[in-house]
N, C-alpha and C positions, 0 to 999 in steps of 0.2 A: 527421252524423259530424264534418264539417269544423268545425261550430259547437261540439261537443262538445270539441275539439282545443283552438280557440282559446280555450273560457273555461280549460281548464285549462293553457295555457301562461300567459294572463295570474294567474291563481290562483298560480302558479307564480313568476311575477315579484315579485309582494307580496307572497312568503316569500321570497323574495331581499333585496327591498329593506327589508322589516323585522327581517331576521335582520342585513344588510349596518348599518344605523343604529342597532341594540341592541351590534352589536359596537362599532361604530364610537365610541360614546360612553364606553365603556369603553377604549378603543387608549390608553396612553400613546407618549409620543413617540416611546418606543426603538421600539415596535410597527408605527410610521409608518419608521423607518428601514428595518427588516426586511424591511416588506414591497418600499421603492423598490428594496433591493437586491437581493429574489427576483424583479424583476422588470426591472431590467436585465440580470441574469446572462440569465434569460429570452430578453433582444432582442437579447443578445450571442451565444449558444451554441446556439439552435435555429433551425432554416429557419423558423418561425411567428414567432417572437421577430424574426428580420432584417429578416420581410416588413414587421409592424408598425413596426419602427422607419423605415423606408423610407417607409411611408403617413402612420404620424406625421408625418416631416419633411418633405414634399410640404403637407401641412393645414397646419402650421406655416409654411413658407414661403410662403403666398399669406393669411394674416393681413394685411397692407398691405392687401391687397386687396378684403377684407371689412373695414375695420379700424370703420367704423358701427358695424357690427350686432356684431361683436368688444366695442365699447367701452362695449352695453348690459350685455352680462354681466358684465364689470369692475366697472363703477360698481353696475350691483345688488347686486351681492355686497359690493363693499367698502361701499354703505352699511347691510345687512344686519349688517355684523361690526362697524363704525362704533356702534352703536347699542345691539347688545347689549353690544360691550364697556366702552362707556361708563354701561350701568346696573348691571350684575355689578361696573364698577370702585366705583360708590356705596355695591352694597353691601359688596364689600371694606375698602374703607375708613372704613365705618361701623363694623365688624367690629375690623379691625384699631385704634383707636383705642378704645373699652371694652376688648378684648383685652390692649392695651398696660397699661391702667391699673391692673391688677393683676399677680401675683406669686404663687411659692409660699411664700415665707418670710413674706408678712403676710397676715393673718387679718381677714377684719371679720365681729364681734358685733352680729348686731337682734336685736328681743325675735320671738320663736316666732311662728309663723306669716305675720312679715313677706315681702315680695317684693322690698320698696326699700324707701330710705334714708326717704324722705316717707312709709310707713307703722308707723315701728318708733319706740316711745317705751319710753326705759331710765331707771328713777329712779338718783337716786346714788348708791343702797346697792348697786345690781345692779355700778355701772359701779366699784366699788372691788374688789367683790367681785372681776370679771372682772381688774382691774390688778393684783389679787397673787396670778394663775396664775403660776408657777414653769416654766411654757415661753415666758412675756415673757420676750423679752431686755430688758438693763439698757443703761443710759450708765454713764460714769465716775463717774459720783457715786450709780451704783447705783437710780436713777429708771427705773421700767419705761417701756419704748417704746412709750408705748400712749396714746391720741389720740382721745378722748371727742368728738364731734361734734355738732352740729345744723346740718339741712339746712332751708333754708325756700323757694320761689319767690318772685324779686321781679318785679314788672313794671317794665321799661324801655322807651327808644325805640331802637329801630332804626335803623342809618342811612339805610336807606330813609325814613324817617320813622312804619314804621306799629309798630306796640305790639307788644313780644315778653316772655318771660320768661327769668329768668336764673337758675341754682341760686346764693341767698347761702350759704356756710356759714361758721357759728360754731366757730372753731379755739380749739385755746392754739400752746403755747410749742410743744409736743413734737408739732404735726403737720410740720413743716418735720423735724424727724427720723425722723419713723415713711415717709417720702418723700423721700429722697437724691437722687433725679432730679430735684425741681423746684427753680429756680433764679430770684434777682432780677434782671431785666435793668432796670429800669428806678425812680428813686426809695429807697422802704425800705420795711420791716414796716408793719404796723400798729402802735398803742403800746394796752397792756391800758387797757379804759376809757376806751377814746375811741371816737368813730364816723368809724372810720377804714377802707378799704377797701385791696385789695388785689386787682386785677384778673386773669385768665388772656389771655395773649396771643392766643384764640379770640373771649375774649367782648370784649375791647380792637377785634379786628378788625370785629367784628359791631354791636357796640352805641356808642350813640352816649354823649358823654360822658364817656367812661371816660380821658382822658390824665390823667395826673400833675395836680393839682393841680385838676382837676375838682371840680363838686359835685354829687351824684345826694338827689333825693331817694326813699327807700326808705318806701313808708308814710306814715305824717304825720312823717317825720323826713328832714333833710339830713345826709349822709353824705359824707364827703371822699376822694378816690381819691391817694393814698398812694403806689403802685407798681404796679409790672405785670409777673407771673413769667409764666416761660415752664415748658413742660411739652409733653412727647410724646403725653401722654395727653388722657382727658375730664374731667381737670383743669383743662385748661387753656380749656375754657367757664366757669368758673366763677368768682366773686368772694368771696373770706375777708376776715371781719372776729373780732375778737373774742367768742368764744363766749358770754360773760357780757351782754353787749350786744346781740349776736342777742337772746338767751334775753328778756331783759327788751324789746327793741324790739316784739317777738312773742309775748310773754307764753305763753314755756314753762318758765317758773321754775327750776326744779335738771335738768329733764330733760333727757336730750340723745337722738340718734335710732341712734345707732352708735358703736361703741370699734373704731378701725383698730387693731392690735398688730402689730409685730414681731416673727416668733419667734426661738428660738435657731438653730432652723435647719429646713429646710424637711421633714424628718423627724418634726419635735415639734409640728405638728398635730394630728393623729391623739390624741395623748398632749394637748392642749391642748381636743380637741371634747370629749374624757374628762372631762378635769378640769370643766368646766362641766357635763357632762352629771350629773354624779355630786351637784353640789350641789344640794341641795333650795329652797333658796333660788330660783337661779337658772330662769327660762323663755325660755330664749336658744336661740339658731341660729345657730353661729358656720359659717364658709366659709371655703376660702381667697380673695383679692381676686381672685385668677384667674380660680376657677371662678364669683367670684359676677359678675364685670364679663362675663365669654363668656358668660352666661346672659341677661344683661340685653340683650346683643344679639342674640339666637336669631332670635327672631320679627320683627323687622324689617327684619333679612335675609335671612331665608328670606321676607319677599315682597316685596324689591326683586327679588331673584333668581328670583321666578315672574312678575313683572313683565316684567323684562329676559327672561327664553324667552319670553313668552308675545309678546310685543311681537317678539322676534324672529322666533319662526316665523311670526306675520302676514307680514312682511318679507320672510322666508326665501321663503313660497310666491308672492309675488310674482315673487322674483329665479327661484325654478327656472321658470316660465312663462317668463321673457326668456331664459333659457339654452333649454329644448325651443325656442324659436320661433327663437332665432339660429341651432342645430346643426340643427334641421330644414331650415332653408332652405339653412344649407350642405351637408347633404347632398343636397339638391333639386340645387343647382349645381355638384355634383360629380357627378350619379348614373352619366355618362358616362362620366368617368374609372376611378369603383368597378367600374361593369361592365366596363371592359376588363381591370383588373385580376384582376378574377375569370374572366375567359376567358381570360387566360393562366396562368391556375391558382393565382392568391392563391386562399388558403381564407377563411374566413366568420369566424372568431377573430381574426385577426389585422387586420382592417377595423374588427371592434367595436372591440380595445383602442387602434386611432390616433385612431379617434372619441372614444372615452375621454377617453384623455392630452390631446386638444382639447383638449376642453370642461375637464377638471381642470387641466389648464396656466392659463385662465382666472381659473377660479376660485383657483387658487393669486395667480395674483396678483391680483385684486380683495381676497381675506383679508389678501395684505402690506400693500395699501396702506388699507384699511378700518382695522387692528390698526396701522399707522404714523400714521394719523391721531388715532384714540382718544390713544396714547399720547399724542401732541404736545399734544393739546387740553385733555385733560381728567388728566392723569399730574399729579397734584399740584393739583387744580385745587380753592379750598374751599369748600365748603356748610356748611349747616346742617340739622337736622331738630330733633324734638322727641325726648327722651330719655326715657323713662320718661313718658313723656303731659304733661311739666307745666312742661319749660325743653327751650331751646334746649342743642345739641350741636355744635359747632364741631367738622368733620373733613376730609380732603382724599381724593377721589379717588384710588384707588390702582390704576393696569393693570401687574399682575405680571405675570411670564414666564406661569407656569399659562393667566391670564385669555385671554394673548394666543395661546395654544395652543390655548382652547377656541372663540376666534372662528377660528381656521384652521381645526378642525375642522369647523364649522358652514362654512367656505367650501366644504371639500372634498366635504364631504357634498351639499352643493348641486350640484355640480358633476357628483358622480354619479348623482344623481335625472337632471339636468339631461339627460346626456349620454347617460344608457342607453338612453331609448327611440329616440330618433335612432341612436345606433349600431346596434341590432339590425335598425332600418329597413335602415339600409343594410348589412348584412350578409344579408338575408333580400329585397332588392332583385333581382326578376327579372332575371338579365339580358339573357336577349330582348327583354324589353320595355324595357331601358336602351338598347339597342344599335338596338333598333328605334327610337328616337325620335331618335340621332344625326340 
């Protein structure tokens, strides 16, 4: 019967703790205020609430005193939160840089059933067709804002030294208009019919060669680097040259890969996927740049970010072993103290939740300082990856407020794994047998 009892109080536990971790990932912040203040009113306003706040601050103050075995569950946890939050920061900031790069008011047109820029070839007739849709917007001189492209992979050297790729693409006049955000910080344009470059302040950072007045060769061709713009986006990996000289260096004749446009306004989409849809001519798949740059980063950060949990819970179950093995031992070394407490008639609730608040006091701060170090380290910090399988992606590290909320949750959550079994230890501690070992 006894045995009967104990599988179904532990059965009982692991619907606790996985109803407690299903909710818990779901808590936002305000959920996390609510509850500290349902529960200091708690330790404020009931005789159970005072008792606990009482045992709490007795655990609390002999901390010094354990401060060893205190400073394993710190640092596990903070390099638990360390880690995950610096690989979610990777892919944040993967995310957030294609995310940047697009817009609702511009459009980019590839031929049907493309994915990226490097699978979509448009002939001329298609790409004039597309510039006198009637939801381009115009310049002052009435020239649609619409920016015919080729995209090609060059191979470079790396400043490491070892071999990388880099997207070149072939512009004109009107891609410096159809993108308002990017700007020359450094040198000038290209000049039409020359082999002249123009570099991103990413792929300037990454690849070697690329200053002012450099010479790369591209192919069986030398090419001159010109200038160096800067851009928020995954623009700013990339190096432009004149479209006509792409096309002929790489022998794609009239074609080009994509028509960036401009709309009149971010409404006249809808009215713009129409008008191409409607032309029999045309075999196009127009997007907005928005949706088609947050799409091109789906899947490689949905598995940096299964990386970063899966890496972290390895970590995680580590750090909750060092937390059971600290609070069991302090409640081994306190069990004296619990039992007289409970002979002078503390109840059995109020013992679990100062064992609690411990162990979660711990891990509260091991998460501060885990999520204070990601930040410090890696908050702006920049890499590179392959983008679309076939060049380099110059982006930075990004630990937002969110990120840094979800490695606190991951501390606290530890904390209560951590802390529960040892607290009910010691609420469910004979106390004959504590008193008896005085």
């Amino acid at each position: 019967m006894n045995a009967v009892k104990k599988l179904l109080r532990g059965l009982l536990l692991c619907v606790v703790l996985v109803a407690f971790l299903a909710l818990w990932i779901m808590l936002p912040w305000q959920g996390l205020l609510a509850v500290a203040l349902a529960l200091a009113l708690w330790m404020g306003l009931t005789r159970g609430g005072r008792q606990a706040a009482s045992v709490t601050w007795v655990g609390v103050g002999t901390l010094r005193q354990r401060l060893g075995a205190s400073s394993v569950v710190v640092i596990g946890i903070a390099g638990v939160v360390g880690v995950l939050v610096a690989l979610l920061a990777m892919a944040e900031g993967y995310r957030h840089t294609l995310a940047s790069s697009g817009s609702e008011d511009t459009a980019i047109v590839l031929r049907g059933g493309s994915s990226a820029e490097l699978m979509s070839v448009l002939a001329r007739d298609a790409i004039t067709t597309i510039e006198r849709a009637p939801e381009i917007a115009r310049d002052a001189e009435g020239r649609p804002l619409a920016s015919a492209e080729i995209v090609v992979s060059a191979n470079v050297t790396r400043r490491d030294g070892e071999e990388g790729a880099v997207t070149l693409r072939g512009v004109g006049d009107m891609a410096w208009a159809v993108r308002p955000g990017l700007r020359l910080v450094e040198g000038r344009r290209f000049e039409t019919g020359r082999r002249e470059l123009v570099v991103g302040r990413g792929a300037h950072r990454q690849f070697a060669g690329m200053d002012v007045g450099s010479e790369l060769r591209l192919g069986n061709q030398v090419w001159t680097v010109v200038g160096v713009f800067e851009s928020s986006d995954a623009v700013a990996s990339e190096m432009w040259a004149d479209a006509e000289v792409v096309a002929a260096a790489y022998r794609r004749g009239s074609s080009r890969a994509s028509v960036f446009a401009r709309l009149t306004s971010p409404d006249a989409f809808n009215a713009f996927k129409a008008t191409l849809a409607a032309d029999p001519r045309l075999q196009v798949e127009a997007n907005t740049t928005l949706e088609y740059f947050s799409r091109q980063s789906e899947q490689l950060t949905t598995v940096l970010r299964w990386i970063g949990i899966v890496v972290g819970s390895i970590m995680a179950i580590g750090a909750v072993f060092g937390a059971l093995n600290t609070m069991f031992a302090t409640v081994a070394a306190r069990a004296r103290e619990i039992a007289t407490l409970r002979a002078i008639g503390f109840r059995g609730l109020p013992v679990v939740v100062a064992v609690m608040l411990e162990t979660m006091l711990l891990a509260l701060l091991g998460g501060l300082v885990g999520g204070l170090l990601a930040w410090l380290i890696f908050n702006g910090y920049t890499a590179s990856t392959l983008a679309g399988g076939v060049a380099s992606l110059s982006f930075e590290f990004r630990v937002s407020p969110q990120l840094l909320w979800e490695g606190l949750k991951w501390a606290l959550a530890i904390g209560f794994v951590g802390g529960l079994f040892p607290a009910l230890r010691a609420a469910t501690l004979p106390v004959t047998d504590a008193l008896r070992a005085m």
